[in-house]
C-alpha positions in Angstrom: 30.6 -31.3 39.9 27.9 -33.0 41.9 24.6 -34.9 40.2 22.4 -32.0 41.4 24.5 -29.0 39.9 24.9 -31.1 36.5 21.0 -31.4 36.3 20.6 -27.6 37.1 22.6 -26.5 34.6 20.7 -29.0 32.1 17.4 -27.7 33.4 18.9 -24.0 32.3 20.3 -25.5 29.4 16.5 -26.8 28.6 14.9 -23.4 29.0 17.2 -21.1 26.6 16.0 -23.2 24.1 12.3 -23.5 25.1 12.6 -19.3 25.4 13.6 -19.4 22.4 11.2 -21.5 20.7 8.0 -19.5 22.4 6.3 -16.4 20.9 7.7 -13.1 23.3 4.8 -10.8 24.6 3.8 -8.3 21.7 5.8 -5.3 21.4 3.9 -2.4 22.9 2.3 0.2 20.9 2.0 3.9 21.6 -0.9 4.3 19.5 -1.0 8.1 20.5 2.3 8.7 18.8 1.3 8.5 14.9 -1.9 8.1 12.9 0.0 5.7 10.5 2.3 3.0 11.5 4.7 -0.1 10.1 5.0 -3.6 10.9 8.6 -4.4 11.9 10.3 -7.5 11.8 13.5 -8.8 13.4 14.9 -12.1 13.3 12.5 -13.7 16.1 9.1 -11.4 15.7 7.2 -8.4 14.7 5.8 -5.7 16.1 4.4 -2.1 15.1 6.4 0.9 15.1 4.5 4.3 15.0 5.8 6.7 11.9 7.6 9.4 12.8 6.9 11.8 9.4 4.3 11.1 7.7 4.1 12.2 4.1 1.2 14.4 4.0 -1.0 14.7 1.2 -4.4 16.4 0.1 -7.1 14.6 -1.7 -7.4 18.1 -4.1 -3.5 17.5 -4.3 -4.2 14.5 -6.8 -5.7 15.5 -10.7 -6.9 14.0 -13.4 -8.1 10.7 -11.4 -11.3 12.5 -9.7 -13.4 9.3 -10.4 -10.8 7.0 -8.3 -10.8 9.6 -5.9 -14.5 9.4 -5.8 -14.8 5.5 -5.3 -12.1 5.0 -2.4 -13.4 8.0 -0.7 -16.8 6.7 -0.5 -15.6 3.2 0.6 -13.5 4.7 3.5 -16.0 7.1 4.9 -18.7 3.6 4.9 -15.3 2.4 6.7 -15.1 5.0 9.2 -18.6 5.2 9.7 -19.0 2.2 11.1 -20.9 0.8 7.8 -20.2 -1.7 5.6 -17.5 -1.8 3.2 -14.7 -3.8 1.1 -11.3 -4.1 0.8 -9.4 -1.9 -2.3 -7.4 -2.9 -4.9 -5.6 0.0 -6.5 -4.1 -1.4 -10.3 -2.7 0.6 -13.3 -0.3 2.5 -14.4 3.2 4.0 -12.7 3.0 7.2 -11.1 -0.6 7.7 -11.4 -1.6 8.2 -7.7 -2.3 5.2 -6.1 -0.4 4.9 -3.1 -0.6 8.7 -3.0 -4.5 8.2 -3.1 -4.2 5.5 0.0 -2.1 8.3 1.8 -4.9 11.6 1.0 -7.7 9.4 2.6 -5.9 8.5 5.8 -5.1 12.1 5.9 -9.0 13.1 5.6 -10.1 10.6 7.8 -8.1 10.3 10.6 -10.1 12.7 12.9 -12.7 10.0 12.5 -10.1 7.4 14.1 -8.3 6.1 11.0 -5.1 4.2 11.3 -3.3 2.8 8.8 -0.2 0.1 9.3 1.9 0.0 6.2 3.1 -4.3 5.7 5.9 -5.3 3.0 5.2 -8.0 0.7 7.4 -10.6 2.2 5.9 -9.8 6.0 2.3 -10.8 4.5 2.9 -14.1 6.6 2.5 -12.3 9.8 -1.2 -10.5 9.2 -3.2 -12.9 11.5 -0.8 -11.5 13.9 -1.7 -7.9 12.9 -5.2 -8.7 13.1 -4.8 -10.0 16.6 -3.0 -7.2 17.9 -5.5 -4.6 16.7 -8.8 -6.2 16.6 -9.8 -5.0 20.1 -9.0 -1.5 19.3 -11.5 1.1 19.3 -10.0 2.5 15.9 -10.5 1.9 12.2 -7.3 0.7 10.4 -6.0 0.1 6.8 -3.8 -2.9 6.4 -2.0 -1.0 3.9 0.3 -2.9 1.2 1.8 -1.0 -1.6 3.5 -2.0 -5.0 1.8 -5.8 -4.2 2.9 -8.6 -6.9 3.9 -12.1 -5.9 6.2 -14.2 -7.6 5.9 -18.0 -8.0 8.0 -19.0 -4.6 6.4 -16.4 -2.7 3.5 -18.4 -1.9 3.4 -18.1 1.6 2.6 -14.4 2.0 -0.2 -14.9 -1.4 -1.8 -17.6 1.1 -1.6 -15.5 3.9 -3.1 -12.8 2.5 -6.0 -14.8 1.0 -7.2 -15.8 4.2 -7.4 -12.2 5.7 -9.0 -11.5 2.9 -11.8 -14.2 2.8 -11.0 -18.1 3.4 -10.6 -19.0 6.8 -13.3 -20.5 9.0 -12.4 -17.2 11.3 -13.7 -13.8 10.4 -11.5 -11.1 9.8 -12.1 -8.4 12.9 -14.6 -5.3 11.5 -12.5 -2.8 11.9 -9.7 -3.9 9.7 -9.6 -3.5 5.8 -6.6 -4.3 3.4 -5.9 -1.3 0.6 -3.0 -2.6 -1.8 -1.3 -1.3 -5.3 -0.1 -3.0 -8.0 0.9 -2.9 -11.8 -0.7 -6.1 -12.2 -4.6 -7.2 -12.1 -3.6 -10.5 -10.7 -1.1 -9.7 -8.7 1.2 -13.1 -9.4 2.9 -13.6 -13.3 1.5 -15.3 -16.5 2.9 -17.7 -18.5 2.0 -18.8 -21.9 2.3 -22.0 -20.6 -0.9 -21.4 -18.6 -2.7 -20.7 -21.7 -2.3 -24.4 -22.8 -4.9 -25.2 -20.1 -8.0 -23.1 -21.5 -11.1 -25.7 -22.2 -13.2 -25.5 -24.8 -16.6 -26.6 -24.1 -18.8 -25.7 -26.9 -18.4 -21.7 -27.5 -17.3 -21.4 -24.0 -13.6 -20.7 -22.8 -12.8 -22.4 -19.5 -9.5 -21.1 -17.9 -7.5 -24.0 -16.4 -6.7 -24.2 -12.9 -3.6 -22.4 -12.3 -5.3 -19.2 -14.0 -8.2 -19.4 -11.8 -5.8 -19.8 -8.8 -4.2 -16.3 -9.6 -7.2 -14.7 -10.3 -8.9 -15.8 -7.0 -6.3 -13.6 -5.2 -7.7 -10.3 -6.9 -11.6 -11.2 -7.2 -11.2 -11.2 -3.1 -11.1 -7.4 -2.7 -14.5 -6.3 -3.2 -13.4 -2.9 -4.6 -11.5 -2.5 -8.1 -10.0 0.9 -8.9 -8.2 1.3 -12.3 -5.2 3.7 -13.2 -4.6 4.8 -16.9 -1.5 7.1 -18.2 -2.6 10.3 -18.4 -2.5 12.6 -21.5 -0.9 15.6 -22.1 -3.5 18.3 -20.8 -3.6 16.0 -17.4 0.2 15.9 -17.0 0.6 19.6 -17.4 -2.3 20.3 -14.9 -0.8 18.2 -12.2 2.6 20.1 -13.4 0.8 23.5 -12.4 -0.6 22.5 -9.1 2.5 21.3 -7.8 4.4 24.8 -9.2 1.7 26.5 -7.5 2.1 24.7 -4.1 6.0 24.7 -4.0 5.1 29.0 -4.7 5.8 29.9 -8.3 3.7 32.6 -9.9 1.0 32.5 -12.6 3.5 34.0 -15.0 6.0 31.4 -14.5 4.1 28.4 -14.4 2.6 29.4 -18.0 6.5 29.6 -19.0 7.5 26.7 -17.7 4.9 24.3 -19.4 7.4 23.8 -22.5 10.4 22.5 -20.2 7.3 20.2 -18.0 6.7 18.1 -21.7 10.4 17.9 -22.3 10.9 16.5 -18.9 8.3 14.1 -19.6 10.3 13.4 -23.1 13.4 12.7 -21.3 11.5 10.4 -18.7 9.1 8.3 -21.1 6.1 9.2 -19.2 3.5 11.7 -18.4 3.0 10.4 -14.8 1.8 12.4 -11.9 5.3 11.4 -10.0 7.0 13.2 -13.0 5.1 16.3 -13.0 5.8 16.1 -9.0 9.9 15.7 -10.1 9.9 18.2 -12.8 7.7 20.8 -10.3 10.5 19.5 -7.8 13.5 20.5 -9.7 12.4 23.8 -11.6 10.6 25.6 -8.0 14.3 24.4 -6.7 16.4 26.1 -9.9 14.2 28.9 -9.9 14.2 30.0 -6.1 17.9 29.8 -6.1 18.9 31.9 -9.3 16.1 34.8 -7.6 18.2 34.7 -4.4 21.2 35.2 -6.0 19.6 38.1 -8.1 18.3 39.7 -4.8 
């Protein structure tokens, strides 16, 4: 092999590994296709991928949280209106509505050019690269994370996230704003340890600094909305609508209110999810023993 050949094929050798090193061109996006969408990741980048079937829900689906409903509906219609308006955080209980209540909203507003583009946790890392795809776009879109928590060695994505939130010296584009869930307030774990660092300073309590790092996280969405467990009258209302959308009479859902609180026994909880599983199960059982009597 001559001297020029062997420098050829070192000069391809060179540019794998350069191609491999650079950023690809961003994924196309049909943007026509859905009106909520995910952000993908393979080994070497992300993109977004429009979803298929989207799980449709009503905001007069959802009972016994009509204040939440109230407060995120106002804050996306500002959204959508082109008027001022903050990022969400959705906290509380299981099963009480709050991703459901993130999906009713896009599903009112979404004439008025609302988007939303579901992230996982452990893709948090790649929102400035959301942000960049999408902050040219003529729509309004919901950075949407659900079930949000961060453990100790996730740190990357809780950084991540703070700066889209508020902390970089570049503003977040307008028509972006991040809705997330969680169980937890502050969104990363507490130790007892941590308690050990509380000042004293007269009759003043001073948290120490690794509590005032966690709580940072959560006092950067503008907008608090708070989830309780619902009581008995609440669970067996949400029981009833869903009986009466999946088509059981008036007669039956009054009979079946006695086998809705054992269900809720059996499952520990009076959640809207287990009215929706109970409603689930007893339209199912129900519809099939009348076929086989017709």
């Amino acid at each position: 092999m001559s001297e020029f050949e062997r420098l050829i094929k070192r000069g391809e050798a060179l540019l794998e590994r350069l191609e491999a090193l650079v950023p690809p061109a961003p994924h196309p996006v049909d943007w026509q296709a859905s009106t909520a969408f995910r952000w993908r990741r393979t080994s070497r980048h992300g993109f977004i991928q429009p979803i298929a079937n989207l799980h449709r829900i009503r905001l007069s689906d959802l009972h016994g949280i009509d204040r939440q409903k109230g407060l995120i509906e106002q804050n996306t219609r500002q959204f959508v209106e082109r008027r001022t308006a903050n990022n969400v955080l959705l906290t509380g209980a299981r099963g009480t509505g709050k991703s459901s209540l993130v999906k009713a909203v896009l599903n009112k507003f979404y004439k008025h050019d609302l988007r939303l583009i579901e992230v996982e946790k452990h893709d948090l890392i790649d929102l400035p690269d959301i942000v960049d795809q999408v902050a040219q776009r003529p729509e309004r879109f919901i950075v949407f994370c659900d079930d949000l928590s961060f453990e100790a060695s996730e740190a990357a994505g809780y950084k991540a996230l703070k700066v889209v939130l508020d902390g970089s010296i570049a503003t977040t584009s307008e028509n972006i704003l991040i809705y997330a869930t969680s169980n937890r307030r502050h969104l990363m774990p507490e130790y007892m340890q941590e308690n050990l660092e509380t000042k004293h300073l007269g009759e003043e309590i001073h948290p120490g600094e690794t509590v005032e790092e966690k709580i940072s996280l959560s006092e950067r969405f503008g907008l608090w909305i708070s989830f309780y467990p619902f009581d008995q009258d609440d669970y067996l209302a949400i029981a009833g609508h869903w009986l009466q959308v999946l088509g059981c009479p008036e007669g039956e859902i009054q009979k079946a209110r006695q086998e809705a609180l054992q269900w809720a026994l059996q499952r520990g909880s009076r959640s809207g999810r287990v009215a929706w599983q109970f409603a689930r199960d007893y339209a199912g059982r129900n519809a099939a023993s009348g076929a086989a009597r017709r």
